[in-house]
C-alpha positions as CSV (number, residue, x, y, z in Angstrom):
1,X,33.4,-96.9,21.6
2,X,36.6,-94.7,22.8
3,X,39.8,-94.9,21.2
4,X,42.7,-94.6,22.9
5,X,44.7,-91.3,21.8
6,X,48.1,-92.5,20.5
7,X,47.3,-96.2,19.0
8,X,43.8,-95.4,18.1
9,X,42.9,-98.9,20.4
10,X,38.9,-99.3,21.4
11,X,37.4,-99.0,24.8
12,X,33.8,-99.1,25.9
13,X,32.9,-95.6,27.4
14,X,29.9,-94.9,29.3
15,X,26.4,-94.9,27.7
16,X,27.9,-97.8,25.6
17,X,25.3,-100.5,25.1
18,X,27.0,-103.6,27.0
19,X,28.8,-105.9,24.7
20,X,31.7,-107.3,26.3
21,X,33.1,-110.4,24.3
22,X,32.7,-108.2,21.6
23,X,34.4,-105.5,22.9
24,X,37.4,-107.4,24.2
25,X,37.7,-108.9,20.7
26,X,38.2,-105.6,19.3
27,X,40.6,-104.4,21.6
28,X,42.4,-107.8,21.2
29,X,42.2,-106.9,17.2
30,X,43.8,-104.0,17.8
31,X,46.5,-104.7,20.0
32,X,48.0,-107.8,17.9
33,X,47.8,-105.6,14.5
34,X,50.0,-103.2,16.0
35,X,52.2,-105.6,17.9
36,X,52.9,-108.0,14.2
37,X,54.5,-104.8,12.8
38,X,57.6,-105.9,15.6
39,X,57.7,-108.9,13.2
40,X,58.3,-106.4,10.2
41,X,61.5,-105.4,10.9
42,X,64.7,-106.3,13.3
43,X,65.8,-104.5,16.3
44,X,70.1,-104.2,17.3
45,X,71.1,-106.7,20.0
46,X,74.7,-106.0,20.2
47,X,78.1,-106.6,18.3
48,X,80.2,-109.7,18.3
49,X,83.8,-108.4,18.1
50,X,86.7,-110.9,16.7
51,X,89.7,-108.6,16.9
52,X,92.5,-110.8,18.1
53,X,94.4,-112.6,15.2
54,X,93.1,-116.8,15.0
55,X,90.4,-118.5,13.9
56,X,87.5,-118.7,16.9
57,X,84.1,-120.1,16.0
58,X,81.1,-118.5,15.8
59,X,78.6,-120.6,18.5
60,X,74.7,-119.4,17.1
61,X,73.5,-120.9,20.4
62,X,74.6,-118.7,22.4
63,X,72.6,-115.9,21.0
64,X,69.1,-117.5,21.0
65,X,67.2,-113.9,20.7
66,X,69.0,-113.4,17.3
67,X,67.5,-113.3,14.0
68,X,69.7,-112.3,11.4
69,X,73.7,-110.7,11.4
70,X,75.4,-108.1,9.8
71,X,78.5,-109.1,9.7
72,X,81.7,-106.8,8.8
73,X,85.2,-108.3,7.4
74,X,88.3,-106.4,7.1
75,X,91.1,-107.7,5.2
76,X,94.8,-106.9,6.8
77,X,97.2,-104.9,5.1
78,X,99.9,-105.6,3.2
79,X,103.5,-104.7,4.3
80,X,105.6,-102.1,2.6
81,X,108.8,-102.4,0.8
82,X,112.1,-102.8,2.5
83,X,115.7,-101.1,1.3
84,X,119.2,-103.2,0.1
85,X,122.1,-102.6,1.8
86,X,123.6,-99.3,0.6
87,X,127.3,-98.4,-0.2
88,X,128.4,-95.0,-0.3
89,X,127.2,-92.5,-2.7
90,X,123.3,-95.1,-3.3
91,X,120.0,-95.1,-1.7
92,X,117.7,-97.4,-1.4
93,X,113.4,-96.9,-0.8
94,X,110.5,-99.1,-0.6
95,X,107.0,-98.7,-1.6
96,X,104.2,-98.7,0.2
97,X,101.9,-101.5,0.8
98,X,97.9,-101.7,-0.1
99,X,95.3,-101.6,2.4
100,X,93.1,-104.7,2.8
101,X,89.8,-105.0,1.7
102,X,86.5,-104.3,3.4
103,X,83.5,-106.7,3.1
104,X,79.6,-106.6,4.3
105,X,77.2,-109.2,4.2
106,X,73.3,-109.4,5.8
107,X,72.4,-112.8,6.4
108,X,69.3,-114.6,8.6
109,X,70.5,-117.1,11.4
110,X,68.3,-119.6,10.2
111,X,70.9,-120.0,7.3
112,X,74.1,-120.4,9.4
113,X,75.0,-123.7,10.7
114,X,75.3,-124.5,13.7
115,X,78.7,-123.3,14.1
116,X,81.1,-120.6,11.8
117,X,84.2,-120.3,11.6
118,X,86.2,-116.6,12.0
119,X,89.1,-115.5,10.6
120,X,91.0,-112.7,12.0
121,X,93.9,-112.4,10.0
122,X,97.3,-110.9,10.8
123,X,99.4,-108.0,8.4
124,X,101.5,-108.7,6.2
125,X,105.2,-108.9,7.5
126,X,107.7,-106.6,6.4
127,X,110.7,-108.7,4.4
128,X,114.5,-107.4,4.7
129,X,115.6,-105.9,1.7
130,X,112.6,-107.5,-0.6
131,X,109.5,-106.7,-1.7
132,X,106.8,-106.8,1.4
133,X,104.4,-109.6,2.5
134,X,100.8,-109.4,1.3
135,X,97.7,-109.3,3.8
136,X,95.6,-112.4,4.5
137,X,91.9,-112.6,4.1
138,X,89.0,-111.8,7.0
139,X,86.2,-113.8,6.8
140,X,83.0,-115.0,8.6
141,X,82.1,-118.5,7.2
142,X,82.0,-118.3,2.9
143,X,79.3,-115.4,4.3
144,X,81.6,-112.4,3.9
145,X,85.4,-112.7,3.1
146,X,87.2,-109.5,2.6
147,X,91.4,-110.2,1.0
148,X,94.0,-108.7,2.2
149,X,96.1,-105.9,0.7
150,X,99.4,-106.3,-1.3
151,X,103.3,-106.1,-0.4
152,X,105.0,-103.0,-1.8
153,X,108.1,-103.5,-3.6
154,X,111.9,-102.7,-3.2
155,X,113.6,-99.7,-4.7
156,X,117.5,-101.4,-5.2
157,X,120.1,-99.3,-4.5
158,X,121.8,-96.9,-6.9
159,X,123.4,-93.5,-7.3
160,X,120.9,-92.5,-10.0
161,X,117.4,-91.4,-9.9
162,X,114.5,-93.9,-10.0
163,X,111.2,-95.0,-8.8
164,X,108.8,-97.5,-8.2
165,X,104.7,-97.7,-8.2
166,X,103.5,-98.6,-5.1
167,X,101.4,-101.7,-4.3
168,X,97.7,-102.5,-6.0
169,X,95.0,-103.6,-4.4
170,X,94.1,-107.1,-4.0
171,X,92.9,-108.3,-7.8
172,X,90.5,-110.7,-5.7
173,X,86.8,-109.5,-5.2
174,X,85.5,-109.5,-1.8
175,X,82.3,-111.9,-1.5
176,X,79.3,-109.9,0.6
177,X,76.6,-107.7,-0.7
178,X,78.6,-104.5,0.0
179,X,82.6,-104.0,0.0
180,X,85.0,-101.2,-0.7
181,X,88.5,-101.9,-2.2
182,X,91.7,-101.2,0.0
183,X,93.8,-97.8,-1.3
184,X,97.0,-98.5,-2.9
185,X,100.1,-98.1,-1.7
186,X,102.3,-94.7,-2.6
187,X,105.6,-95.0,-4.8
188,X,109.6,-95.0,-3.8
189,X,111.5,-92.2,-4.8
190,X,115.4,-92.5,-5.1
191,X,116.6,-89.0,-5.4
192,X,120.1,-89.8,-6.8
193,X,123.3,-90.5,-4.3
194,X,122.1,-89.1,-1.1
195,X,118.0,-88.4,-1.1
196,X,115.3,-91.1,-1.0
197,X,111.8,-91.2,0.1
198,X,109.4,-94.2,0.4
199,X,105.9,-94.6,-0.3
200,X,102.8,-94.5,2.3
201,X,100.6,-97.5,2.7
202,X,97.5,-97.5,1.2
203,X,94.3,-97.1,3.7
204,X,91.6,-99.1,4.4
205,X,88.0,-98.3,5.2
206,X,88.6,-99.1,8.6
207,X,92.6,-98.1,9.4
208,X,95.0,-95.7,7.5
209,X,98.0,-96.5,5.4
210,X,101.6,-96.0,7.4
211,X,103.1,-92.4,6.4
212,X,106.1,-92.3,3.9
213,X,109.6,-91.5,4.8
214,X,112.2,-89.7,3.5
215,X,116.1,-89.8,4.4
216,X,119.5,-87.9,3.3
217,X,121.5,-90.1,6.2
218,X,120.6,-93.0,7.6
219,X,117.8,-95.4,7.1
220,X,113.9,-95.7,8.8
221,X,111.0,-98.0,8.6
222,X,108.9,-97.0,11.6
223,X,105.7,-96.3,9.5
224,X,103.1,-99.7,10.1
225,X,99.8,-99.3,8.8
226,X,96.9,-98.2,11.4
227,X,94.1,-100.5,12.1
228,X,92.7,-102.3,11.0
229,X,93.9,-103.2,7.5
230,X,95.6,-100.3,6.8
231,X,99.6,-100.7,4.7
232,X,102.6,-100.4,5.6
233,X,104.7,-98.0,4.3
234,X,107.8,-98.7,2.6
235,X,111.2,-98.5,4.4
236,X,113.9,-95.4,3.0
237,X,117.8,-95.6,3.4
238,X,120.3,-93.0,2.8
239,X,124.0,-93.9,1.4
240,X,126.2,-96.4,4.0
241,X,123.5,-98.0,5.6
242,X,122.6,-101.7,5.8
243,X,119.4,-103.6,4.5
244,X,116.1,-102.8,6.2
245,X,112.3,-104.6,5.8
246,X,109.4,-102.3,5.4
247,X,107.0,-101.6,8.2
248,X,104.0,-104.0,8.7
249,X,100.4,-104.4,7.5
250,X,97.9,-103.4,10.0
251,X,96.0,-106.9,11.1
252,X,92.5,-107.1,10.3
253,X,89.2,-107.5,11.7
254,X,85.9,-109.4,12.3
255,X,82.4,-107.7,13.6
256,X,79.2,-109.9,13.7
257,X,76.4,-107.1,14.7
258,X,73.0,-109.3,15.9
259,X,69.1,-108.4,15.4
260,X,66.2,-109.5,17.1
């Protein structure tokens, strides 16, 4: 008998004496051996993708070749902190908000039901003059749930020197077999009567934190976190300006990659 030079599978060659049920069993031997190694491991279908903010369902149906997920959840970010109204002579800085946790989870379809539902959540909302609005949780079922990241606070305003932490992570732990904690948010600085600077959001594994800002006149809160799940920076205000919210948390993010 021949083999075959790259799966080492049998063939009768010439001079063989005949034996062809034999044979054919052999082959037949050989082929399915190598073919129930497919069953071994899984092989990338495509990506499921639930970026816009809601809560869609999951249909498993409609991917009949599937066999297991990985399934990705990022948490949104929380919004930074906003500035008082400031008379002349004070200032006023937020700081920045934490970025939203990541979550991972590997799970077989034959353990989802029939369907799940998705949860895409958006940033945390930037509040006038007041400490910001946390992030919301992404999740994908009670499979993977990732929380979102923290508001950062308000600096009030003064003519004196002062500062404030920036925002901590969420205390919540994310619920998957792999997850990485969002970055905390930078501090406020309030330089005295006419300097202030606020703190950067915190980043995310999947978006960066808003940049800080810093101010001698007038006031700024442009700085949103990136996404997805990245914070919001705080907002900054110089002396004679009037109250400002901090800049938003980046939304999050769902990903459901499929395997055959």
């Amino acid at each position: 008998m021949g083999t075959t030079p790259i799966y080492d599978w049998p063939y009768p060659e010439m001079g063989d004496p005949p034996a062809g049920p034999t044979q054919m069993q052999d082959l037949a031997v050989a082929v399915e051996t190598d073919v129930s190694r497919l069953d071994s491991g899984y092989r990338y279908l495509e990506t499921v993708v639930y970026a816009t903010v809601g809560t869609p369902s999951f249909a498993k149906a409609s991917y009949p070749l599937a066999r297991a997920a990985l399934v990705e959840c990022q948490g949104s970010g929380g919004a930074g902190g906003g500035t008082a109204t400031t008379p002349a002579g004070q200032t006023s800085a937020g700081s920045g908000g934490s970025g939203g946790d990541w979550a991972a989870a590997w799970v077989l379809m034959s353990a989802l039901a029939t369907s799940v539902t998705v949860t895409v959540p958006a940033g945390g909302a930037g509040v006038s003059g007041g400490t910001g609005g946390n992030g919301a949780s992404a999740s994908f079922g009670a499979v993977c749930v990732a929380p979102g990241g923290v508001g950062g606070v308000s600096l009030g305003a003064a003519s004196s020197m002062g500062a404030a932490n920036g925002a901590v992570p969420s205390a919540t732990t994310p619920t998957g077999d792999w997850y990485v904690k969002g970055g905390g948010g930078g501090p406020a600085l309030r330089g005295g009567a006419t300097t202030a600077l606020s703190g950067p959001g915190g980043s995310a594994r999947m978006g960066g934190g808003g940049r800080g800002l810093g101010v001698t006149t007038g006031n700024n809160n442009v700085a949103p976190g990136s996404a997805y799940g990245g914070g919001g920076g705080g907002a900054v205000a110089g002396p004679s300006t009037s109250a400002l919210a901090g800049s938003a948390g980046a939304q999050g993010i769902v990903l459901v990659h499929l395997y055959a």
